[in-house]
C-alpha positions, 0 to 999 in steps of 0.5 A, spaced: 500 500 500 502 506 498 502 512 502 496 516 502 499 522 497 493 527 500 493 527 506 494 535 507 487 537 504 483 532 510 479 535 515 480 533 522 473 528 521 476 526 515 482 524 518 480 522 525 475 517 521 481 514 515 486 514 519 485 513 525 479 509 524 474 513 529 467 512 525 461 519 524 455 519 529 449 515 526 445 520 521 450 525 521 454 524 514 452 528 508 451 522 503 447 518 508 440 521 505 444 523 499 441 520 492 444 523 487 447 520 480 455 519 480 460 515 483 463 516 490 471 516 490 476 515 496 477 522 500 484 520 500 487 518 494 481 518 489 480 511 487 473 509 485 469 506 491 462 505 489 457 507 485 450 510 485 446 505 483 449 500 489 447 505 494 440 504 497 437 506 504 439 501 510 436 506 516 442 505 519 444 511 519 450 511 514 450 511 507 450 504 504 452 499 499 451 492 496 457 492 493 463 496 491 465 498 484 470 493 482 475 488 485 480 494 485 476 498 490 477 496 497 480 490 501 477 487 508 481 486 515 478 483 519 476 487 525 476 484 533 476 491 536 469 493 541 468 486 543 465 484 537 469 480 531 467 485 524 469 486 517 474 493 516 473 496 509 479 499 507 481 503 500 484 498 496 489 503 493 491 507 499 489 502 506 484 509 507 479 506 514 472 507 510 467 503 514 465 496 516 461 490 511 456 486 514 452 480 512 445 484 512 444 486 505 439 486 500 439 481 495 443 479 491 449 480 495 446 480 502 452 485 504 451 491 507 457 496 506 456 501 511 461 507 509 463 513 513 460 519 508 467 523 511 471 518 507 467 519 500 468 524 495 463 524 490 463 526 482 456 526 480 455 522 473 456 528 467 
C-alpha cells in the first residue's frame, strides 16, 4: 500500500475517521440521505469506491452499499476491536479506514457496506 499522497487537504473528521479509524455519529454524514447520480471516490487518494446505483437506504444511519465498484476498490481486515469480531473496509489503493461490511444486505449480495460519508468524495455522473 502506498502512502496516502493527500493527506494535507483532510479535515480533522476526515482524518480522525481514515486514519485513525474513529467512525461519524449515526445520521450525521452528508451522503447518508444523499441520492444523487455519480460515483463516490476515496477522500484520500481518489480511487473509485462505489457507485450510485449500489447505494440504497439501510436506516442505519450511514450511507450504504451492496457492493463496491470493482475488485480494485477496497480490501477487508478483519476487525476484533469493541468486543465484537467485524469486517474493516479499507481503500484498496491507499489502506484509507472507510467503514465496516456486514452480512445484512439486500439481495443479491446480502452485504451491507456501511461507509463513513467523511471518507467519500463524490463526482456526480456528467
Amino acid at each position: 500500500m502506498k502512502k496516502n499522497p493527500n493527506l494535507k487537504k483532510l479535515t480533522p473528521l476526515q482524518h480522525s475517521i481514515t486514519q485513525e479509524k474513529s467512525t461519524e455519529a449515526p445520521f450525521s454524514g452528508k451522503y447518508n440521505d444523499f441520492y444523487e447520480e455519480g460515483s463516490f471516490k476515496c477522500v484520500c487518494c481518489d480511487n473509485l469506491l462505489f457507485n450510485s446505483q449500489d447505494k440504497y437506504n439501510s436506516f442505519s444511519g450511514w450511507p450504504s452499499f451492496k457492493n463496491p465498484s470493482s475488485e480494485k476498490s477496497v480490501v477487508f481486515i478483519e476487525d476484533n476491536s469493541l468486543f465484537q469480531k467485524r469486517i474493516e473496509v479499507c481503500c484498496y489503493q491507499c489502506n484509507s479506514h472507510l467503514g465496516h461490511v456486514f452480512d445484512d444486505g439486500p439481495e443479491p449480495f446480502f452485504k451491507r457496506f456501511c461507509i463513513n460519508s467523511a471518507s467519500l468524495d463524490f463526482v456526480p455522473k456528467k
